[in-house]
C-alpha positions in Angstrom: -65.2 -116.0 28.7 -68.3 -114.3 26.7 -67.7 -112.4 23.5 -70.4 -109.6 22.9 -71.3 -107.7 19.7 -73.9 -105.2 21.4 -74.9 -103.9 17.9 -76.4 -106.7 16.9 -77.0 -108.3 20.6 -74.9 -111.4 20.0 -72.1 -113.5 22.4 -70.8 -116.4 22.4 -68.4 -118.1 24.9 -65.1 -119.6 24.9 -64.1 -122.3 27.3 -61.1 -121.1 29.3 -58.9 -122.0 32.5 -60.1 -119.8 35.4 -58.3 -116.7 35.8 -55.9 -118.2 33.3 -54.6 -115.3 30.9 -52.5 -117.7 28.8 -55.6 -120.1 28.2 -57.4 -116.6 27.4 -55.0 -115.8 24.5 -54.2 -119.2 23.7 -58.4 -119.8 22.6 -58.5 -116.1 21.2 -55.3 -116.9 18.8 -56.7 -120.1 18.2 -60.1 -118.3 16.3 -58.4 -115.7 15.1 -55.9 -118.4 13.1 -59.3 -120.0 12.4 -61.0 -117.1 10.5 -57.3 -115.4 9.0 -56.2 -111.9 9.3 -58.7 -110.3 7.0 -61.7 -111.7 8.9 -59.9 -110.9 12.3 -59.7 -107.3 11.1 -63.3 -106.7 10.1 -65.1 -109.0 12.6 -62.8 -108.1 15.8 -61.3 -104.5 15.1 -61.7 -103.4 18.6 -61.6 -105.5 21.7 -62.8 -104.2 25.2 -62.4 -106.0 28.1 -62.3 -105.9 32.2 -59.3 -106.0 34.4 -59.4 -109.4 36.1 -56.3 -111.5 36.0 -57.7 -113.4 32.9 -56.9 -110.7 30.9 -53.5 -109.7 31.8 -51.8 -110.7 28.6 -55.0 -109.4 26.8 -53.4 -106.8 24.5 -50.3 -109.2 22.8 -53.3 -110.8 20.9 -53.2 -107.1 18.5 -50.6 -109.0 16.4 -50.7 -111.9 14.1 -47.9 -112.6 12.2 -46.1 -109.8 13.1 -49.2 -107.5 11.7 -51.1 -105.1 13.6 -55.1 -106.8 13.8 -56.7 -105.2 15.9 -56.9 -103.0 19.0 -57.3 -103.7 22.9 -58.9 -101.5 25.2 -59.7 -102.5 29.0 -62.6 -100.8 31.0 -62.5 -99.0 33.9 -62.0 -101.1 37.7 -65.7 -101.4 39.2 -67.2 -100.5 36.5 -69.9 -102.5 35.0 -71.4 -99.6 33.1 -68.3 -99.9 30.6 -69.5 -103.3 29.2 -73.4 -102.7 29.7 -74.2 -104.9 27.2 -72.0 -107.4 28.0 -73.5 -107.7 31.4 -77.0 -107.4 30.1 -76.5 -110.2 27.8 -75.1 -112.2 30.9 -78.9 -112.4 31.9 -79.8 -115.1 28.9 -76.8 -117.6 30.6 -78.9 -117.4 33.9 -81.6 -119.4 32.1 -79.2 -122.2 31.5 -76.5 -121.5 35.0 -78.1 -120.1 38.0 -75.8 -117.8 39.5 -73.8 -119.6 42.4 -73.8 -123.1 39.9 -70.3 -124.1 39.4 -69.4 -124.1 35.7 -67.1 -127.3 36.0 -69.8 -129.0 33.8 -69.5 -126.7 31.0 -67.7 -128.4 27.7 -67.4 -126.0 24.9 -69.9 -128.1 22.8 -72.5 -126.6 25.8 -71.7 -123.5 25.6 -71.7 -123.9 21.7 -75.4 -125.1 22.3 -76.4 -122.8 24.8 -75.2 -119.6 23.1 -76.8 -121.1 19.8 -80.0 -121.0 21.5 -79.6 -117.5 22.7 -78.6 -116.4 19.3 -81.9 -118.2 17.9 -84.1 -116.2 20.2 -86.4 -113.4 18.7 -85.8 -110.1 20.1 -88.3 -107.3 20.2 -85.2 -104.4 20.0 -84.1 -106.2 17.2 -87.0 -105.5 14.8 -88.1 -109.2 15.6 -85.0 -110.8 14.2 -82.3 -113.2 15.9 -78.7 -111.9 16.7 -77.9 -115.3 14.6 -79.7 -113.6 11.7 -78.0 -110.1 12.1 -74.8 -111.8 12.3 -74.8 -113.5 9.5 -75.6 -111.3 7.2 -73.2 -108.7 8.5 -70.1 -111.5 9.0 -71.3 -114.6 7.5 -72.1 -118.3 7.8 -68.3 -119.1 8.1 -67.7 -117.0 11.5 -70.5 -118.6 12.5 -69.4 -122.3 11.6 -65.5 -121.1 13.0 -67.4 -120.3 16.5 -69.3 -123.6 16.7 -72.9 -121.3 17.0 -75.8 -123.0 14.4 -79.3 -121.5 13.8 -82.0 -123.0 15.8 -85.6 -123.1 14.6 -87.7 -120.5 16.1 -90.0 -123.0 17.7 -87.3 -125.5 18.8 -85.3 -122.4 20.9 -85.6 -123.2 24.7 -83.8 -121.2 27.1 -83.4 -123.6 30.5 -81.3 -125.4 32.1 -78.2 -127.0 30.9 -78.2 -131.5 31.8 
């Protein structure tokens, strides 16, 4: 499952169970019990997400604690226009999983890595910053750290293949 902030061109991925809405949840109320209710309020306000089986149980993560966090929102059947971003963003994991790969591999120190790489990378929209540099000033170090993403060097990022 891939997290986006378009704003700042940013995702990052949480190992799940396929199709599995409780494993969804379960690693969603995991982080947010990992950053505390403040941080889940500011960082994940508003949640949007698509209307495969994963997500059925998507909108019971709003509460923590018995205390309204944040809001869910699902897009529209067929409709990949609704999380543009989200799909453009895809594009950077085909460097590391051709499309058709099975994703039995993945552990989520890989997809830690691989997103930390894709975070490192220059981006011309970005005024030649990283979404790892946006991101931390905006949420700071410590989302980063409770995600498992880390800045790479700008000469050590390498967007191929996963071993």
């Amino acid at each position: 499952m891939t997290i986006t902030f378009p704003k700042y061109g940013f995702q990052f991925g949480l190992l799940i169970e396929k199709s599995n809405p409780n494993s969804v949840n379960k690693n969603i109320r995991s982080l947010f019990r990992k950053l505390g209710i403040d941080k889940v309020k500011k960082i994940f306000a508003i949640n949007l997400a698509d209307n495969g089986a994963k997500f059925s149980f998507f909108n019971l993560i709003e509460e923590m604690n018995g205390q309204k966090v944040c809001r869910t929102f699902f897009t529209n059947p067929y409709k990949a226009t609704d999380k543009a971003h989200c799909e453009r963003y895809h594009e950077f994991i085909r460097y590391f999983i051709p499309k058709g790969k099975s994703l039995d591999f993945l552990t989520q120190e890989k997809l830690n890595w691989m997103f930390s790489q894709i975070n490192s990378y220059v981006r011309k929209g970005l005024s030649d910053r990283t979404p790892y540099e946006l991101v931390e000033r905006k949420y700071g170090k410590e989302f980063l750290e409770a995600i498992g993403i880390v800045k790479v060097q700008k000469k050590k990022v390498s967007l191929s293949q996963l071993v």
